[in-house]
C-alpha positions in Angstrom: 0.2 -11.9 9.6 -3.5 -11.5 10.1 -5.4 -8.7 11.4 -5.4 -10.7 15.1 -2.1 -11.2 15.0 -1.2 -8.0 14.0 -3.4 -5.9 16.6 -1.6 -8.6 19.2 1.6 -7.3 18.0 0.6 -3.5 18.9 0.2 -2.4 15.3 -2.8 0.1 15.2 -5.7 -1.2 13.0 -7.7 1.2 11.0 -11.1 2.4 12.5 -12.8 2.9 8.9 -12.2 1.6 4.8 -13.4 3.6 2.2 -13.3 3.0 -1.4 -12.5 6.1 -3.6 -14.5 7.6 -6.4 -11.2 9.6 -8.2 -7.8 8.7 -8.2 -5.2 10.7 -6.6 -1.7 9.7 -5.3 -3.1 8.7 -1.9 -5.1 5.9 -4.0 -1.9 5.2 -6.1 0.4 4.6 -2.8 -3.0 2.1 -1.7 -3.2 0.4 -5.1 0.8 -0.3 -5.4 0.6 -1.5 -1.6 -2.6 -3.9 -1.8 -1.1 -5.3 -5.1 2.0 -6.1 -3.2 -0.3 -7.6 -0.5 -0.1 -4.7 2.2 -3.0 -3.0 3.7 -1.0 0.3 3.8 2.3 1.7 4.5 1.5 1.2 8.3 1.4 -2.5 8.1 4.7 -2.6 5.2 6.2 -0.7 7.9 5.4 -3.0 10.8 6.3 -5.8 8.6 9.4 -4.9 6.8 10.8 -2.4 9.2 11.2 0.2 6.6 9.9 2.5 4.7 9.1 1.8 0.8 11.5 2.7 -1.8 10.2 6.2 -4.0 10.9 7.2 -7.1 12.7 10.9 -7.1 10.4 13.3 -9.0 7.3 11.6 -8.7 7.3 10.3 -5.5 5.3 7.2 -6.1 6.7 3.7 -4.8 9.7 2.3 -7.0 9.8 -0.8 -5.4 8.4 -2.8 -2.5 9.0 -6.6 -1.5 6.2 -9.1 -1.1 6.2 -11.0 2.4 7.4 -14.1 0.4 10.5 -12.3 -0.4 9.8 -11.9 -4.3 9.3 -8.2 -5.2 7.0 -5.6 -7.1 8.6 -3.2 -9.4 6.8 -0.3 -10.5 6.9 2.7 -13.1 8.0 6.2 -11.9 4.4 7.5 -13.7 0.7 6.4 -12.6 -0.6 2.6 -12.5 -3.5 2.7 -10.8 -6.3 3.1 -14.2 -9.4 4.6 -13.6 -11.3 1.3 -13.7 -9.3 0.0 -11.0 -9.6 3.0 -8.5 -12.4 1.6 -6.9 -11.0 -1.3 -6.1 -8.9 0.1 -3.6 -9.4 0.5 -0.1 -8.6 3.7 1.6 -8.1 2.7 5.7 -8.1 6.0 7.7 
């Protein structure tokens, strides 16, 4: 799906990206998502249906699955290392 043919299917597209100075969990949640290939948890949602799998405790994303069927598995602690925070992009 591109961004076309996702605003064709009714999903909402984000009005504005920002990149983040510091992380925080909202950047971890981004970072975990854009690795898998995923803009945000919006478009997993549209896409697979459901939401992510979390870990208990942290909260962070345990699992997600790639839209060629492989999956991402991640640690219950933080991923995201400082030199890659800015890398993300937050879409509000």
């Amino acid at each position: 799906l591109n961004m076309a043919a996702a605003a064709a299917d009714g999903a909402a597209t984000a009005a504005t990206c920002v990149r983040p100075k510091a992380w925080s969990e909202q950047v971890e949640d981004a970072y975990r998502f854009q690795l898998a290939g995923y803009r945000d948890a919006q478009e997993y949602r549209s896409v697979r249906g459901s939401d992510p799998e979390r870990w208990n405790g942290s909260g962070f994303i345990k699992k997600l699955e790639r839209r060629d069927g492989s999956f991402y598995y991640f640690n219950k602690v933080r991923e995201c290392a400082d030199k890659e925070v800015q890398q993300c992009k937050l879409y509000h």
